[in-house]
C-alpha positions as CSV (number, residue, x, y, z in Angstrom):
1,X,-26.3,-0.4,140.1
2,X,-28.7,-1.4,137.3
3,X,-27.4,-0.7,133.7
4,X,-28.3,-1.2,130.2
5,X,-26.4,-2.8,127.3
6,X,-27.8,-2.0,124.2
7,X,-26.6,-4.5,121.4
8,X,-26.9,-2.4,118.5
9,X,-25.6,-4.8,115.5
10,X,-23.6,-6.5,117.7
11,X,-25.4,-9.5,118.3
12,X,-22.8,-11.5,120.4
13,X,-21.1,-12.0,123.8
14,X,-17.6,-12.7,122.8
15,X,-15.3,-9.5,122.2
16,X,-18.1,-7.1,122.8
17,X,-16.8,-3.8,124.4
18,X,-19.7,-2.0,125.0
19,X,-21.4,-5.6,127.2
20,X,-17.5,-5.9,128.6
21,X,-17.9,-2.3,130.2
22,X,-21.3,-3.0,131.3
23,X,-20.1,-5.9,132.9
24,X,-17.9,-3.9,135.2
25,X,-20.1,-1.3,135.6
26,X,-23.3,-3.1,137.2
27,X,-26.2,-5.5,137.1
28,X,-26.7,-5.6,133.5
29,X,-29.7,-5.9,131.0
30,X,-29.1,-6.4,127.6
31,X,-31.6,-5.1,124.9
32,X,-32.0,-5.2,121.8
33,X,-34.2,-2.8,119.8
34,X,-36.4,-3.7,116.5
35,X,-36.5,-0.2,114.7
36,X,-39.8,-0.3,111.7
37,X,-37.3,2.5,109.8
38,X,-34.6,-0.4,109.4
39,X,-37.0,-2.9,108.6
40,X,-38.4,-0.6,106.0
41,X,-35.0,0.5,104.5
42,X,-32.5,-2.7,104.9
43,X,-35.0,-5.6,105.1
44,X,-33.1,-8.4,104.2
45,X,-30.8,-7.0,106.5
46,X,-33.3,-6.9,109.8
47,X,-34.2,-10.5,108.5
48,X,-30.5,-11.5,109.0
49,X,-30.2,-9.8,112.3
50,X,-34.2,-11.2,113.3
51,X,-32.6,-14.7,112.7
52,X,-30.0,-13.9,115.1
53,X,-31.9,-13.1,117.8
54,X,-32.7,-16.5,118.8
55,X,-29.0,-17.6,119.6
56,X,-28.4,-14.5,121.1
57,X,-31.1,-15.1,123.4
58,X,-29.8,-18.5,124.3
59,X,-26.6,-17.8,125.0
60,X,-27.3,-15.2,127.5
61,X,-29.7,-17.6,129.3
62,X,-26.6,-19.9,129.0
63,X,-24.9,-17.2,130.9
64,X,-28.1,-16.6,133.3
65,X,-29.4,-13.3,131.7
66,X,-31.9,-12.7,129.6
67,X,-32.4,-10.7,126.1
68,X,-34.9,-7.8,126.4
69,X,-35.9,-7.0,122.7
70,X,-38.7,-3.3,122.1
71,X,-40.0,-2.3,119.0
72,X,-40.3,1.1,118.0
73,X,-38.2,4.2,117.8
74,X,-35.1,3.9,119.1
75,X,-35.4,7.3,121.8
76,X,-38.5,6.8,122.6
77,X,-37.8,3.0,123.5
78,X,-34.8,4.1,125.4
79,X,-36.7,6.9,127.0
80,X,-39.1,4.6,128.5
81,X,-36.5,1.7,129.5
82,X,-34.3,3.7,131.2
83,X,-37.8,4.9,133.4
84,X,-39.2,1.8,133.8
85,X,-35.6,0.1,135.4
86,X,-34.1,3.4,137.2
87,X,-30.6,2.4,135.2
88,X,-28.0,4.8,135.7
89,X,-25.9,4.3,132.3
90,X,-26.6,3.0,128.7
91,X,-23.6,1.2,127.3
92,X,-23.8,0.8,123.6
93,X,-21.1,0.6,120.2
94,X,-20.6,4.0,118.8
95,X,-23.0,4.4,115.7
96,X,-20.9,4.2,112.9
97,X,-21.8,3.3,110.6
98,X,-25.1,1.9,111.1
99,X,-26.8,4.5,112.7
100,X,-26.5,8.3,113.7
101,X,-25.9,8.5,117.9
102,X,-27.1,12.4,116.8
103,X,-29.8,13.4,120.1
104,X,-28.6,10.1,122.1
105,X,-26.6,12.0,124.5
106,X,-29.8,14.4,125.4
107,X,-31.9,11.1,124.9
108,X,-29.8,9.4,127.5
109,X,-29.3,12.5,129.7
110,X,-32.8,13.6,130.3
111,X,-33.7,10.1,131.4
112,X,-31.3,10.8,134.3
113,X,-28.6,8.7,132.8
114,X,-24.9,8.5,131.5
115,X,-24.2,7.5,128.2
116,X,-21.5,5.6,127.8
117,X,-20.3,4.7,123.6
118,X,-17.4,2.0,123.1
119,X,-15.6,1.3,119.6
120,X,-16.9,-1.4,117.6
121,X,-14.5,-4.2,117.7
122,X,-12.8,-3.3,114.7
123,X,-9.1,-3.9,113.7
124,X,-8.1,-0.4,114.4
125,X,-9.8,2.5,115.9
126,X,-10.7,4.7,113.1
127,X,-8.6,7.2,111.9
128,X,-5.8,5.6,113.5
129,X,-4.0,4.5,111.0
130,X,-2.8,7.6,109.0
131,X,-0.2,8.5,106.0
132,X,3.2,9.7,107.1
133,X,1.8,13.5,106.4
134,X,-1.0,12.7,109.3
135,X,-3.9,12.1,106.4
136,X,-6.4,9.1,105.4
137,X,-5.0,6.8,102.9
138,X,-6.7,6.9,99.7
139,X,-5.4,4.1,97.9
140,X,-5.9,0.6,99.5
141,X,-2.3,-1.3,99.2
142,X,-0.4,1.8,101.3
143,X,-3.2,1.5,103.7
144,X,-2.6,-2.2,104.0
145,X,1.0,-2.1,104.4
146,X,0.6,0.4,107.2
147,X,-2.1,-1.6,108.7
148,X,-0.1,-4.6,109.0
149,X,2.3,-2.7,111.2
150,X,-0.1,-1.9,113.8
151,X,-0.8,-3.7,116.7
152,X,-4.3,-5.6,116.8
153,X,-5.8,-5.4,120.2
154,X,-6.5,-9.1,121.6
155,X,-10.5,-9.9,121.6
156,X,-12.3,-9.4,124.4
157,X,-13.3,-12.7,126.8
158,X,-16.7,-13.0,127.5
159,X,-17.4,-11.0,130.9
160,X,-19.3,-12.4,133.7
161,X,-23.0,-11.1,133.5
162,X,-25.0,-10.5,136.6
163,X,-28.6,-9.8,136.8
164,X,-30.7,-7.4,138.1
165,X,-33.7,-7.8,140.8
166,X,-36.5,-7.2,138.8
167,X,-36.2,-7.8,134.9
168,X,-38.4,-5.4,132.6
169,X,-41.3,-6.5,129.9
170,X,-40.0,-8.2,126.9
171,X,-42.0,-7.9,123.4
172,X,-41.9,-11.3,121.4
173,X,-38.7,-12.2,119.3
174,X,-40.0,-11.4,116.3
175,X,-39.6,-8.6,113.9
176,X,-42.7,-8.0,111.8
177,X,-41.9,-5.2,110.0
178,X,-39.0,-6.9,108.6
179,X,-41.9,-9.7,107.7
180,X,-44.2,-7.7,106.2
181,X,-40.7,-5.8,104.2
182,X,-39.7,-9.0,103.0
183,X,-43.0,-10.2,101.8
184,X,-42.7,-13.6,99.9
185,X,-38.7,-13.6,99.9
186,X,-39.1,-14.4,103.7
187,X,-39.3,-18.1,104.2
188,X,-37.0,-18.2,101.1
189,X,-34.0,-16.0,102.2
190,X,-34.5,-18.5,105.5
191,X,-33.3,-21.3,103.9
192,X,-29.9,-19.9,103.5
193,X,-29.0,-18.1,106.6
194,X,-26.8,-20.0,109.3
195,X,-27.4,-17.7,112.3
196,X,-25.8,-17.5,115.4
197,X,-22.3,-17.2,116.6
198,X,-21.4,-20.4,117.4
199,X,-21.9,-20.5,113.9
200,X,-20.2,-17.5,112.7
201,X,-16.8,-19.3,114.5
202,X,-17.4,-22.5,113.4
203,X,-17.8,-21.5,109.8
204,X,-14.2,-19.7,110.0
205,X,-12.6,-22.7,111.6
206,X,-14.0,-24.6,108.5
207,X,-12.8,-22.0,105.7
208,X,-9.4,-22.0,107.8
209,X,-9.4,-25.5,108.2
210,X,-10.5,-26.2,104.3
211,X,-10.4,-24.3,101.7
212,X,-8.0,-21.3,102.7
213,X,-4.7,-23.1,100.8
214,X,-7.3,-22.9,97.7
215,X,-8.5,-19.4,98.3
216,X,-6.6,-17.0,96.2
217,X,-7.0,-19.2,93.0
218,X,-10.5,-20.4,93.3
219,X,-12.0,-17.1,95.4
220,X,-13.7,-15.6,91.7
221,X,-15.5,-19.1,90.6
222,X,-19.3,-18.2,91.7
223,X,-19.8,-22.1,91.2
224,X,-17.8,-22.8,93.9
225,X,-18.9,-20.9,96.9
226,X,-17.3,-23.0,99.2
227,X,-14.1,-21.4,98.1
228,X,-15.3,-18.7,100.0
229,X,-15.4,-17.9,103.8
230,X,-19.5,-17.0,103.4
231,X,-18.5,-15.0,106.6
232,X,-20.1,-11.4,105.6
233,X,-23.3,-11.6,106.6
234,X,-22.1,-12.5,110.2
235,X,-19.8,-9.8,110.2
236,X,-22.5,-7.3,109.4
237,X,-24.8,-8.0,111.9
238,X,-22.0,-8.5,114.5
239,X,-22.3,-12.6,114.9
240,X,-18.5,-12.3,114.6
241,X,-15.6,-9.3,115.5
242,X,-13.1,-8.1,112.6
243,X,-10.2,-8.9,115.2
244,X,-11.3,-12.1,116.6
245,X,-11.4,-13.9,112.5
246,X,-8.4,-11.6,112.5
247,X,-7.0,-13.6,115.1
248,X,-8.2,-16.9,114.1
249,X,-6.3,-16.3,110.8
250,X,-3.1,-15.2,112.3
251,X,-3.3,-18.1,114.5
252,X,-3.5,-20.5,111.6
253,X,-1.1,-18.7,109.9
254,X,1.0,-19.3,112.8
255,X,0.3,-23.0,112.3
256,X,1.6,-22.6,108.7
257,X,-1.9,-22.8,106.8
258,X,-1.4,-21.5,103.3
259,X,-4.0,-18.8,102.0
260,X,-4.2,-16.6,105.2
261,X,-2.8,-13.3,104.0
262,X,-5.0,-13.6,101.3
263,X,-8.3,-13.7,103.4
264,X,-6.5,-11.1,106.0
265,X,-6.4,-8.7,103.4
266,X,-9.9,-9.2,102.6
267,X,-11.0,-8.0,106.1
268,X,-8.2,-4.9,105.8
269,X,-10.4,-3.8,102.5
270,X,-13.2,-3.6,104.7
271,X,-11.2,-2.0,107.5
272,X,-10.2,0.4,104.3
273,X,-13.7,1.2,103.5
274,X,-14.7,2.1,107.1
275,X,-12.0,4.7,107.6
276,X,-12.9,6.3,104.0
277,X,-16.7,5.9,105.3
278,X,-15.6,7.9,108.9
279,X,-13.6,10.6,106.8
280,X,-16.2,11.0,104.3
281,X,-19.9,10.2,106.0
282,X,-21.7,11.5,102.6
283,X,-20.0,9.1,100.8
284,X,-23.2,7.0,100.6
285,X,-24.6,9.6,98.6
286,X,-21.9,11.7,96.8
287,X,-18.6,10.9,94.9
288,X,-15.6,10.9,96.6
289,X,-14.0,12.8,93.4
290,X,-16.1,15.2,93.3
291,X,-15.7,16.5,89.9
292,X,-17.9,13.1,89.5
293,X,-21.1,14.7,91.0
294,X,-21.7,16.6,87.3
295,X,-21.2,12.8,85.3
296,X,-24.5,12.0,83.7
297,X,-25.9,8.9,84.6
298,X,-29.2,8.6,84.0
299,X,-31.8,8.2,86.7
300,X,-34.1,5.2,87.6
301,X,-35.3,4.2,84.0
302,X,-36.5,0.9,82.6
303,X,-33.1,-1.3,81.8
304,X,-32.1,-0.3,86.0
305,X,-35.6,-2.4,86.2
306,X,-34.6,-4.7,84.3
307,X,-31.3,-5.5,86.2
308,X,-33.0,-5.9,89.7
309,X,-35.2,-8.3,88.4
310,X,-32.6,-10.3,86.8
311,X,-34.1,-9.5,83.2
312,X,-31.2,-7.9,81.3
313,X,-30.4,-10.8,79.2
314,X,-26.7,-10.8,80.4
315,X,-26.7,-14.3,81.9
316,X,-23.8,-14.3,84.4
317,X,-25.7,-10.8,85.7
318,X,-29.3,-12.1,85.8
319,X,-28.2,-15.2,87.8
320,X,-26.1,-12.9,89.8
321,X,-29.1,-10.6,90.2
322,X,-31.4,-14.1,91.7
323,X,-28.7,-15.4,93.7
324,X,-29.1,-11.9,95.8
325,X,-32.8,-11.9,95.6
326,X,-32.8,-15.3,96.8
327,X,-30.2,-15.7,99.2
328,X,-29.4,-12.3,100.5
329,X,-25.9,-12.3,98.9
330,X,-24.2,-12.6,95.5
331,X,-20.7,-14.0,94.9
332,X,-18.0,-10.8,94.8
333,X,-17.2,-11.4,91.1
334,X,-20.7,-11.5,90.2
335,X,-21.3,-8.3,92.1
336,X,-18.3,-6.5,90.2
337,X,-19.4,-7.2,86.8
338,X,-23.2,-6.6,87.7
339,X,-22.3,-3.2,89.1
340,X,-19.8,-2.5,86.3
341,X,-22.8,-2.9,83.5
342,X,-25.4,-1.0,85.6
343,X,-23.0,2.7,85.3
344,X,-21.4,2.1,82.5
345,X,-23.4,-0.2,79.6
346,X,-26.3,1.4,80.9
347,X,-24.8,4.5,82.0
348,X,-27.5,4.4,85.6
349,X,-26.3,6.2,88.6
350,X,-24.1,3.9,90.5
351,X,-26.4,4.9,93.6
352,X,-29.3,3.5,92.1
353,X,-27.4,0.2,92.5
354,X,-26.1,1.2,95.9
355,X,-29.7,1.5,97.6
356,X,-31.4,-1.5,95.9
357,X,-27.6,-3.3,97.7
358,X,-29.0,-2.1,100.6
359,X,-32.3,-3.9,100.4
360,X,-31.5,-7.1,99.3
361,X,-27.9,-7.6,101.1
362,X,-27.7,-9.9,104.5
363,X,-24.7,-8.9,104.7
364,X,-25.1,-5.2,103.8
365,X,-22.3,-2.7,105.4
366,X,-22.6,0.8,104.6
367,X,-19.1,1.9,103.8
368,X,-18.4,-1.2,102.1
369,X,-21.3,-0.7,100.0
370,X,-20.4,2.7,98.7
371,X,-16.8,2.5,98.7
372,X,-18.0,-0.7,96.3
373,X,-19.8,0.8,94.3
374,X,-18.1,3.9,93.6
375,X,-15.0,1.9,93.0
376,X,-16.6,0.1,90.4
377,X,-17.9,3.5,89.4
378,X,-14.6,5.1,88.7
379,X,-15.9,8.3,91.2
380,X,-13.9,7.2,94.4
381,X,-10.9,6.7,96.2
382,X,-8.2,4.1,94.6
383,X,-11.3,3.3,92.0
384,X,-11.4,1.3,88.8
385,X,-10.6,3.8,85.9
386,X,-14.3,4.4,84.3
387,X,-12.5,3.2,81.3
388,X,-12.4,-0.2,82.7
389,X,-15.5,-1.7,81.5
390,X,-16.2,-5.0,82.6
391,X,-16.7,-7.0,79.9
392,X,-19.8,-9.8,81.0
393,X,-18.4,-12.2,78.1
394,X,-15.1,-11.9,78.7
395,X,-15.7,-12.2,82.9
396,X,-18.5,-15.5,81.9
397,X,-15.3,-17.4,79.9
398,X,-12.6,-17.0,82.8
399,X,-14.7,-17.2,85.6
400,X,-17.9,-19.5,84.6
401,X,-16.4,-21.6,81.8
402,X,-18.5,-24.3,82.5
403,X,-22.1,-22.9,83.5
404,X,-22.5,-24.4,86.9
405,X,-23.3,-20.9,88.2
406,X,-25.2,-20.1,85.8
407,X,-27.2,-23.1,85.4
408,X,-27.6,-23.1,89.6
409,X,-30.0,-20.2,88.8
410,X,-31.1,-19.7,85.6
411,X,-32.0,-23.5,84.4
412,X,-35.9,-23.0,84.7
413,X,-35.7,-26.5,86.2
414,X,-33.7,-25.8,88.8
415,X,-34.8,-25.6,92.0
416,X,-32.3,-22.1,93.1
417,X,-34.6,-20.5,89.8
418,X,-38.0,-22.1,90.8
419,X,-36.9,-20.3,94.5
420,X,-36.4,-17.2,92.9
421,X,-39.9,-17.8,91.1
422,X,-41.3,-18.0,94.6
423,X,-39.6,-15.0,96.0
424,X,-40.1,-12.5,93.8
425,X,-42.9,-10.2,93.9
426,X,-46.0,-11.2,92.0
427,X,-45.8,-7.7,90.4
428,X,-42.9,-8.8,88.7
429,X,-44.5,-11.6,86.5
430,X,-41.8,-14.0,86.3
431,X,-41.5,-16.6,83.8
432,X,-38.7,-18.8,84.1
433,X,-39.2,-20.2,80.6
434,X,-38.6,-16.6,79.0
435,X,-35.3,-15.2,77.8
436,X,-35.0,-11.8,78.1
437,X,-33.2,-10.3,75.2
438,X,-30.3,-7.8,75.8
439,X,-31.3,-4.2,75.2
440,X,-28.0,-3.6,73.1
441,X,-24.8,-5.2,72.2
442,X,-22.3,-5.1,74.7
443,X,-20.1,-3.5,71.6
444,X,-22.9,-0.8,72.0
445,X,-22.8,-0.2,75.2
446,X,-19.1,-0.5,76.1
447,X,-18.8,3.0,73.2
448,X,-21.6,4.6,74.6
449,X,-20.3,4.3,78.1
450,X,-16.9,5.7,76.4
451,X,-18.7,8.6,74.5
452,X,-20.4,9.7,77.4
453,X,-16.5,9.1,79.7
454,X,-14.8,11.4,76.6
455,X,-17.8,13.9,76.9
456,X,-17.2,14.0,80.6
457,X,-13.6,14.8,80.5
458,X,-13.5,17.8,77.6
459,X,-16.4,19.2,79.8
C-alpha cells in the first residue's frame, strides 16, 4: 500500500509522528508543499523553512527515499497527488497552529483516501494539562508546576522508510515566492541561518554543553547571543521536537549540568502559549481580556513606520528593529522593550506589531507571537500590567551598559548596519549616517500612555 507523508512544518525524520505512522502503514512518499499564500504572508519564515529543504532532502536519500516538494494550493496539490500515485491515506501533523486542516477531510476523502492527523511532537497533548477545576491555566508559573508533574512521552526513533514502485514528479527545491517576498533581504537573512537538523541537535548539545551554567544570568545581554540556545527558529519550522531538547536537557540535567531548569522552563512558556492559542484560536486577532478590545490604540500611523524601519531614535529599539530585518530574529529583551514602546509610548495597536513579527521572524510561532505580544500589551492572560512601561533608558543601562549591541548594528561602519543598508527596501531610503530624532520624550510618552490607561479604566 502506497501512502503519503505530508511534512507540514515538520521538516525532520527524528520524532515525527505523523512519518512514524506512515512508516507502519505502507510504502511511503514524503511531500512537502510550497504554498504562494505563506510565502506572501510569513516570508522570512518560508525562507527559513526553504533553507531547510535541502537537508531534509538528504537525509531521506540517506534513508533511501526521496523528498517530493509541489507548489501551489495546498488541496488542489493534494488533490492531484493523491490521483497521480493511487495512495490510500495522507498522514500529516494536525494543523495547529500553522494552518487550518478546515475542508482536508472532504479534500482527502473525495480523492478516495483516509486522512490520517497525528499530534505535533509537543510536550503534552493540548488541553491536557488542566487546573484542578478541569480549566486552562491562565497564569504561567501554576501551569509550569503542573507541567512538570506530567509525564513526557519519549521521542520517536527514526522509522524504517520503504519506497514505493514508481515515484511521482518533483518541482525544483526552490521556493520563489518566498524569493520574490523577501526581495533584497534574501541573500542577507542567508547568511545567518544554520539549517538542517543535524544542526538543530548539534546546536543544543553546544548550548547544553557551554553556556547553560551561564544562562539565567547572561540570557538578557543582546551582546552576548551565545548566551542563548538560538534554537527558535529550528523549533518553528520543525528542524527539532519540543520533547526531544526536552529530553536532551533532562538528560544533562541528569548529568548535573547547571542552568537546565532555567532553559526547560523556556520551552514550558511556549508549551504555555500553545494551549492558550488551542483554547483561544482568535487570540491572533483579539484580546484575551476582552474588555481590551474597546482600548484605543491608534491604527497604522507614521511613528509604527518609523519603528519597523528602525528609525525611532530609541537606540536599543532601532538596533533591535535591524537585527530582525537582518537576521530573521531579535534578542528576547530587545523584543520586550521594542514591543513595550510600540503600545504604550506610542500607544499603536499591539497587533500592528504582531503581523509585521510575522513577516520578518524565522522563527515566527503563532501562539507565541500573540500570547507575546499581548502580554507585553497588558490585554492577555498572566500579562504585564499596562502600567508597566518599559522604560528603553533604564532597559539600555542594565542590559547594554557597554554598547556592544548597539554598536553591532547601529555603528554606520559596521558591517551588521551596512547589511541592514543592503537589506532594506530601497523605498525606505536608508542612511546609515542619519540619526533619527525621537518623536517625544520618553517622560512624554510614558504619561500619555498613562492618561490614555486612566481614561481606559473610568470608561
Amino acid at each position: 500500500m502506497t501512502v503519503i507523508c505530508w511534512f507540514r512544518r515538520v521538516l525532520r525524520l527524528d520524532d515525527h509522528p505523523a512519518l512514524n505512522a506512515a512508516c507502519a502503514a505502507g510504502k511511503v512518499i514524503p511531500l512537502v508543499i510550497l504554498d504562494p499564500d505563506e510565502a506572501r504572508d510569513h516570508p522570512a519564515s518560508a525562507q527559513r523553512q526553504a533553507m531547510s529543504l535541502p537537508h531534509l532532502q538528504a537525509a531521506l536519500n540517506r534513508h533511501h527515499s526521496q523528498l517530493i516538494l509541489r507548489r501551489g494550493d495546498p488541496q488542489k496539490v493534494l488533490t492531484r497527488i493523491l490521483s497521480e500515485t493511487g495512495a490510500t491515506q495522507l498522514h500529516t501533523t494536525q494543523g495547529f497552529p500553522f494552518a487550518n486542516d478546515h475542508g482536508l477531510q472532504e479534500t482527502v476523502r473525495a480523492a478516495g483516501a483516509e486522512l490520517h492527523l497525528h499530534p505535533s511532537a509537543d510536550l503534552v497533548p493540548r488541553g491536557s494539562v488542566r487546573t484542578g477545576q478541569g480549566g486552562t491555566y491562565k497564569v504561567f508559573t501554576p501551569f509550569w508546576r503542573a507541567l512538570r508533574n506530567q509525564d513526557i512521552a519519549q521521542p520517536l526513533p527514526v522509522p524504517t522508510l520503504s519506497s514505493p514502485e514508481n515515484w511521482p514528479a518533483s518541482d525544483s527545491i526552490d521556493w520563489p515566492e518566498a524569493r520574490s517576498a523577501m526581495a533584497r533581504g534574501w541573500t542577507v537573512l542567508a547568511e545567518h541561518v544554520t539549517a538542517g537538523e543535524d544542526a538543530a541537535h548539534d546546536r543544543v548539545n553546544r548550548f547544553l554543553e557551554e553556556a547553560a551554567p551561564g544562562y539565567v544570568t547572561r540570557r538578557d545581554l543582546p551582546g552576548q547571543p551565545q548566551a542563548t540556545s538560538q534554537i527558535s527558529d529550528a523549533l518553528a519550522v520543525g528542524e527539532i521536537s519540543a520533547r526531544r531538547i526536552w529530553r536532551m536537557a533532562m538528560d544533562a540535567r541528569m548529568q548535573g549540568q547547571a542552568g537546565t531548569d532555567d532553559f526547560l522552563r523556556e520551552i514550558a512558556w511556549r508549551e504555555f502559549a500553545r494551549d492558550l492559542f488551542h483554547a483561544a484560536p482568535d487570540m491572533a486577532t483579539r484580546c484575551w481580556r476582552s474588555e481590551w478590545n474597546d482600548f484605543p490604540w491608534k491604527p497604522d500611523n507614521t511613528d509604527a513606520q518609523a519603528w519597523r524601519k528602525g528609525q525611532t531614535g530609541i537606540p536599543i529599539i532601532d538596533a533591535g528593529m535591524r537585527e530582525l530585518f537582518v537576521t530573521g530574529r531579535m534578542h528576547n529583551r530587545v523584543r520586550m522593550i521594542a514591543a513595550s514602546y510600540l503600545t504604550k509610548h506610542l500607544l499603536t495597536d499591539w497587533r500592528l506589531g504582531r503581523q509585521w513579527f510575522e513577516r520578518t521572524l524565522t522563527d515566527w510561532d503563532p501562539a507565541s507571537n500573540a500570547m507575546n505580544w499581548q502580554w507585553v500589551a497588558g490585554c492577555g492572560p498572566d500579562a504585564s500590567p499596562y502600567f508597566r512601561i518599559f522604560n528603553p533608558e533604564t532597559q539600555t543601562g542594565k542590559f547594554d551598559r557597554g554598547a556592544g549591541y548597539r554598536d553591532l548594528w547601529l555603528d554606520p561602519d559596521s558591517p551588521n548596519a551596512r547589511a541592514f543598508a543592503k537589506a532594506a527596501p530601497l523605498s525606505w531610503r536608508i542612511d546609515l549616517r542619519h540619526k533619527p530624532l525621537p518623536e517625544m520624550s520618553l517622560a512624554h510618552g510614558r504619561a500619555r500612555a498613562m492618561t490614555a490607561y486612566e481614561d481606559f479604566k473610568k470608561r
